[in-house]
C-alpha positions as CSV (number, residue, x, y, z in Angstrom):
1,X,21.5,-8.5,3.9
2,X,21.4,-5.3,1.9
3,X,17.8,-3.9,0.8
4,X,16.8,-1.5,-2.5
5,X,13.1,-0.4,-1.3
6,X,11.7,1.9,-3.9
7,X,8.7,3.8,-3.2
8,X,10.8,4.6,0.6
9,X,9.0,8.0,1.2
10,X,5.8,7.1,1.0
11,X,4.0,5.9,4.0
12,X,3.8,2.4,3.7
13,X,7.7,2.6,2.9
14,X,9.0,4.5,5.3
15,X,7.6,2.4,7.7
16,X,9.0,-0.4,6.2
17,X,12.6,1.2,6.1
18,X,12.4,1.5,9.6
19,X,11.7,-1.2,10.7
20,X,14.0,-3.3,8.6
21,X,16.6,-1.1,10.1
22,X,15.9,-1.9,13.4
23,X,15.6,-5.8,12.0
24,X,19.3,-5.3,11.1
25,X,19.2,-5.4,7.5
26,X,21.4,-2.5,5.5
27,X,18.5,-0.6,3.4
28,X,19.1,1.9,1.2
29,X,15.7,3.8,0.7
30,X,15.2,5.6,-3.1
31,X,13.0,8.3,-3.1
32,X,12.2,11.2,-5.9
33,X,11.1,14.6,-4.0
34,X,10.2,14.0,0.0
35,X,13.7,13.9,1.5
36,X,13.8,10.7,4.0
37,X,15.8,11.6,7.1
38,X,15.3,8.1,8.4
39,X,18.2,7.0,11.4
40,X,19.7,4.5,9.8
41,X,19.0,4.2,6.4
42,X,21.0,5.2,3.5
43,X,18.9,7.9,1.3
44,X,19.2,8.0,-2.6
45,X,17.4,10.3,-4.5
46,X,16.0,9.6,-8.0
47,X,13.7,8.1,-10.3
48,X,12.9,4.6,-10.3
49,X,12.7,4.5,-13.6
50,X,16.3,6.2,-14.5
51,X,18.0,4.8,-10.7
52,X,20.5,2.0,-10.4
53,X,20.1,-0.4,-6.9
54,X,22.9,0.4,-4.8
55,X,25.9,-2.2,-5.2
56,X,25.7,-5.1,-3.0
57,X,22.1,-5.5,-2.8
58,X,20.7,-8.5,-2.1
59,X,16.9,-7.9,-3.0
60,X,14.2,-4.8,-4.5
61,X,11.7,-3.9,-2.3
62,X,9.1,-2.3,-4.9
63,X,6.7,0.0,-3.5
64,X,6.9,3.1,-5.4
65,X,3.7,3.3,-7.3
66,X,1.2,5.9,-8.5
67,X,-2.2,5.3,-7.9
68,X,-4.5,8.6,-9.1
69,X,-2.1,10.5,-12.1
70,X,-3.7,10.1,-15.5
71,X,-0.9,8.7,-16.5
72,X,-0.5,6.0,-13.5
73,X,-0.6,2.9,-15.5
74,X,1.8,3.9,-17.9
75,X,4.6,5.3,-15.0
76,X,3.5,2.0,-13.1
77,X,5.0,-0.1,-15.9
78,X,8.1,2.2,-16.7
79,X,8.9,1.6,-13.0
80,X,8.7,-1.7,-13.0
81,X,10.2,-2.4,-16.6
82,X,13.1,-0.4,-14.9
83,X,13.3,-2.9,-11.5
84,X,13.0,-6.1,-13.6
85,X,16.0,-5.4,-15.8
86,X,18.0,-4.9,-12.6
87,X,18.2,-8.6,-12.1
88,X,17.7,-9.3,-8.6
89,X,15.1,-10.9,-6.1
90,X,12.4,-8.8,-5.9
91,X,9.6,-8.2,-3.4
92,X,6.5,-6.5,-5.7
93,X,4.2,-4.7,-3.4
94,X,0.2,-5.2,-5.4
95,X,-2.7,-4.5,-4.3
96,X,-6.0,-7.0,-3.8
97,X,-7.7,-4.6,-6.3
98,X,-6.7,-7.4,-8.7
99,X,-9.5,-9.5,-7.4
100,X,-12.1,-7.3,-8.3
101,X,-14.9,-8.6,-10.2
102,X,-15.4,-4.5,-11.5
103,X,-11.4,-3.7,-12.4
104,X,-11.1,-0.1,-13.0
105,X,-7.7,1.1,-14.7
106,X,-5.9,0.9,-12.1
107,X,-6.8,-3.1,-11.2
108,X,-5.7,-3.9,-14.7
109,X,-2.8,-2.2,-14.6
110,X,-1.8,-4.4,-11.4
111,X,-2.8,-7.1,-13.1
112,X,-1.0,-6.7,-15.7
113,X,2.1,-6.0,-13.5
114,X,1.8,-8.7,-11.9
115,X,1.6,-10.9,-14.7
116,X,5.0,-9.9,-15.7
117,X,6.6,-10.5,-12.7
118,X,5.8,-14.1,-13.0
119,X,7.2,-13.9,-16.4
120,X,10.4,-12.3,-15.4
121,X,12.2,-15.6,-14.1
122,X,13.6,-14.1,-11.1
123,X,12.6,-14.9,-7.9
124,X,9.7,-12.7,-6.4
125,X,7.4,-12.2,-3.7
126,X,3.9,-10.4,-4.8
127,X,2.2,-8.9,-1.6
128,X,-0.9,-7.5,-1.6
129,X,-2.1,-5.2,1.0
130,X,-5.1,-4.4,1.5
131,X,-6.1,-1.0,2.6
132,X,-3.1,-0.6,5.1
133,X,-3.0,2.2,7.6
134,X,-1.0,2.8,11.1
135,X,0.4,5.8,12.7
136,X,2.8,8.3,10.6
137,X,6.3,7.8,10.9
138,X,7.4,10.4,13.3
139,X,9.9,13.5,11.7
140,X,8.7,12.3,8.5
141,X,5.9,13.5,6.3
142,X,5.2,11.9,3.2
143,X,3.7,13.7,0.0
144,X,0.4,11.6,-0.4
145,X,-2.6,12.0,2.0
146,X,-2.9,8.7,3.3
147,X,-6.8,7.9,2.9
148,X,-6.8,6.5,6.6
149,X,-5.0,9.8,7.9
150,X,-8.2,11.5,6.2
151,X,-10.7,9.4,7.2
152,X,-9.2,9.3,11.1
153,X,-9.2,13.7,11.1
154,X,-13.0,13.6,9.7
155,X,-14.2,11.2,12.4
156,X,-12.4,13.4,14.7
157,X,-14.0,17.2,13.5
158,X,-16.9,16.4,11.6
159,X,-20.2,15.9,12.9
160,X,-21.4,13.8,9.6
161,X,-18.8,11.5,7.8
162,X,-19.5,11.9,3.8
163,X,-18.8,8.6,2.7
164,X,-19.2,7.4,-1.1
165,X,-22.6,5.0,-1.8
166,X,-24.3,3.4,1.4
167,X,-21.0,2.6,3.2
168,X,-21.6,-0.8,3.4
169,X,-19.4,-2.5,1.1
170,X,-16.5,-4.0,3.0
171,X,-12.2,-3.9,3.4
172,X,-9.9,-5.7,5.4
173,X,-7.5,-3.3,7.1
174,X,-3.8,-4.4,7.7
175,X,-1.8,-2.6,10.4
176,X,1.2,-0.9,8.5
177,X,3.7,-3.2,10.8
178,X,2.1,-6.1,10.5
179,X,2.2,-6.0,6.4
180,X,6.0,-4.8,6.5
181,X,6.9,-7.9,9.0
182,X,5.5,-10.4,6.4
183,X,7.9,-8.7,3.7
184,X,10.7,-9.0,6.0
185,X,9.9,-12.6,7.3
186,X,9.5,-13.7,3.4
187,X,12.9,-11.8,2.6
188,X,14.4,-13.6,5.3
189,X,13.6,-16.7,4.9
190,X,14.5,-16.7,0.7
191,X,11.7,-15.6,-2.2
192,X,11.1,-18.1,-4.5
193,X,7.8,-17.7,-6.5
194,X,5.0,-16.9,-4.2
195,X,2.3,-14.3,-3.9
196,X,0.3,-13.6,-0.9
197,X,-2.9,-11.2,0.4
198,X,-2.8,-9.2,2.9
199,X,-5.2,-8.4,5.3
200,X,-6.7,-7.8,8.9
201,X,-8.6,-11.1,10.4
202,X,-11.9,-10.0,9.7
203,X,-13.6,-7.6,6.9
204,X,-15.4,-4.4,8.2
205,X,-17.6,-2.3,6.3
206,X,-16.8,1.3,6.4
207,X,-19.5,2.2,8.6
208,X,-17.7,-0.2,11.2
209,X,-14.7,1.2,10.6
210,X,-15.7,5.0,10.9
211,X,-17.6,3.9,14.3
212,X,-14.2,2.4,15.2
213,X,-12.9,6.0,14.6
214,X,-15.0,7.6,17.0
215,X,-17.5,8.8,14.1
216,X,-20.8,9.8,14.9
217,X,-23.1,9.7,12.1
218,X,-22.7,9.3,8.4
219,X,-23.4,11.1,5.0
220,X,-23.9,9.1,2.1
221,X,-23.3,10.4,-1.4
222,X,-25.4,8.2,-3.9
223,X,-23.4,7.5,-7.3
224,X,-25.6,9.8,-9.3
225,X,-24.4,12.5,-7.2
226,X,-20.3,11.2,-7.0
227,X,-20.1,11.3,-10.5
228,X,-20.8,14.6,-11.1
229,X,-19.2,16.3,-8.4
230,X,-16.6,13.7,-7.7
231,X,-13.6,15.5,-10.5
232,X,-13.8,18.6,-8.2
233,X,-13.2,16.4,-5.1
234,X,-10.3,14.5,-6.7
235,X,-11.9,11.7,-7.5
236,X,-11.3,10.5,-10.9
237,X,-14.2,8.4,-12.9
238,X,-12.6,5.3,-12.8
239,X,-12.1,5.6,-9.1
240,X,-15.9,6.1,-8.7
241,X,-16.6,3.5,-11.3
242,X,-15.9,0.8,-8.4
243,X,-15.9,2.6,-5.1
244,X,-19.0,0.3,-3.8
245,X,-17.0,-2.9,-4.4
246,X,-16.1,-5.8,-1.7
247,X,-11.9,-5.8,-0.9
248,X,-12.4,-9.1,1.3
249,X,-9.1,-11.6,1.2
250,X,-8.0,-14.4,3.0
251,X,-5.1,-13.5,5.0
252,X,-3.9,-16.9,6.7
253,X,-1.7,-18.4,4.2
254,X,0.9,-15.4,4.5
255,X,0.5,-15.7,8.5
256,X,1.7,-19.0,8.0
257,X,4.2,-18.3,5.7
258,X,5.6,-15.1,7.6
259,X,4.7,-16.3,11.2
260,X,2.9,-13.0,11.7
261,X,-0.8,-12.9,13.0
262,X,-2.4,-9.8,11.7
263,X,-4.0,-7.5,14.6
264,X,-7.6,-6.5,14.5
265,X,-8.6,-3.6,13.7
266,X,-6.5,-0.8,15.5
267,X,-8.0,2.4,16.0
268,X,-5.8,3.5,18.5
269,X,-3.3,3.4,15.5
270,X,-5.0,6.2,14.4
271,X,-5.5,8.2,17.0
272,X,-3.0,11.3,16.6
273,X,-2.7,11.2,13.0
């Protein structure tokens, strides 16, 4: 079976290309500007919105996506317009943002994406992940801070965590290889019209998870204070508009689906990040 993933050099997909390889599948990874140097798969560069699938392939892995650009939503859709004319299976990495009560720009832009996958008439897989994290890849360094790399390195050198609101509103971590497997499994066995969450077995709040990390104490910043100082941190409006909100999913129908039993909570996973 021959792959297209787009999105390869990111973190999540990197991962993934790896360990499809060592699955045995023939992946040809597409990414735009951080060279993949991946043993075993086949590197194309470009942009997903201009690139072709390799010739042969079987089914689009979609990952590429762009989360805090001021332009995200409108790149998110060129991409995608740009995989759904190709025609073929496709596997559409979302996120569980769509069941936000709050949606900020970028949940509606998933929604919307979403909703036109279902509308395409091919068959598809949507996955959602929620807030995956895992050890890097090793010789490869993608261009995006992963927010779990971050998180891991403040635990480690700080001796108070900031952390946005009260730090009590709750995610579901899935382990990197654990949310990759599921693709695979779902690949393997045929896609048809399904759409799964993805999750860890339990939902933490952050102050769990940061203990989990070896962090000591924390420092909340209210959301008076985020959204005035939060632009020079990086932190757009809209991301602050909903940081506070509950990312809890049920994550047994794709175990059963996939045959893959997401892991607890893995700090260790972290640990030299």
């Amino acid at each position: 079976m021959r792959l297209f993933v787009t999105g390869a050099s990111s973190f999540v997909g990197a991962h993934f290309c790896s360990l499809a390889v060592r699955d045995g599948l023939v992946v040809h990874g597409l990414y735009r500007n951080t060279p993949l140097k991946l043993r075993g798969v086949v590197s194309v560069q470009g942009d997903v919105a201009t690139a072709r699938p390799s010739p042969g392939t079987d089914v689009v892995v979609h990952l590429a996506t762009k989360v805090m650009a001021s332009d995200a939503r409108e790149q998110n859709r060129r991409m995608l317009d740009a995989v759904l004319s190709w025609g073929l299976p496709v596997v559409y990495a979302s996120s569980t943002v769509v069941h936000w009560p709050r949606k900020n720009a970028y949940a509606e832009s998933r929604v919307e994406d979403e909703a036109r996958v279902r509308a395409s008439g091919l068959p598809y897989a949507i996955v959602r992940p929620c807030a995956p994290y895992g050890p890097r890849v090793p010789g490869h360094e993608p261009a995006h801070k992963e927010s779990f790399h971050t998180l891991a390195r403040m635990c480690r050198r700080l001796p108070l965590v900031p952390v946005m609101g009260n730090g009590n509103y709750r995610r579901q971590p899935v382990h990197v290889d654990d949310f990759n497997g599921a693709i695979l499994s779902l690949v393997r066995r045929g896609l048809g019209r399904d759409e799964f969450d993805a999750g860890g077995p339990e939902p933490l709040t952050l102050r769990e998870i940061i203990r989990a990390l070896g962090g000591r104490r924390v420092l909340p910043l209210p959301g008076p204070l985020l959204r005035v100082v939060g632009p020079f941190a990086g932190l757009s409006a809209d991301v602050v508009s909903t940081f506070d909100t509950d990312d809890v999913v049920d994550p047994r129908p794709l175990a059963r689906a996939s045959g893959i039993e997401p892991r607890p909570f893995d700090a260790a996973a972290l640990a030299n990040v």
